[in-house]
N, C-alpha and C positions, 0 to 999 in steps of 0.2 A: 541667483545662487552663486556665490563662489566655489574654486573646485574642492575645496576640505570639505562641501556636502555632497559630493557625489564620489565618496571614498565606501567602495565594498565592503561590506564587515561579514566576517563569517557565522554563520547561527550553527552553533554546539547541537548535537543529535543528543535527547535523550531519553530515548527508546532504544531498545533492540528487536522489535518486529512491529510488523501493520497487519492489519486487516481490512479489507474494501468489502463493503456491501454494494452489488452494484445494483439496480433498477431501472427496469425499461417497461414504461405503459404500452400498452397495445390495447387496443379499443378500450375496452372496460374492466381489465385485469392488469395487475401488472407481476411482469418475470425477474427472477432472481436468476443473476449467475451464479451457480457453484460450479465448484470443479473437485471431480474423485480423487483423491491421493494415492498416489503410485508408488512414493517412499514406503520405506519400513515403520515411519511412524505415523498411526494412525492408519494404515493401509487399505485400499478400499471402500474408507469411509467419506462420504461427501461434506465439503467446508466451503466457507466463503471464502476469496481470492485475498491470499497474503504472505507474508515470506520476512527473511530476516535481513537486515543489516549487515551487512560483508565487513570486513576490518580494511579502513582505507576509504570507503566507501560516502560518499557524498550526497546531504540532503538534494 
């Protein structure tokens, strides 16, 4: 390889939020993480683990 292939390219974000389902077997079931919401939006209610993209913010 010469060094022009080992030149970093930046990959463009185009989303502005995720979500993770997460899973963990344990013997013959398996567990889901949620986590409760403690903001104002959606408050109290249980969701799967996700959040937004910051301005500046990097894949």
């Amino acid at each position: 390889m010469n060094s022009a292939e080992h030149v970093k390219q930046a990959v463009p974000i185009r989303c502005e939020g995720v979500a993770v389902v997460l899973l963990k077997k344990s013997l013959n079931q398996y567990r889901v993480l949620m986590l409760k919401r403690a903001g104002h939006m959606l408050h109290n209610e249980w969701c799967y683990v996700g959040g937004g993209i910051e301005l500046g913010e990097k894949a």
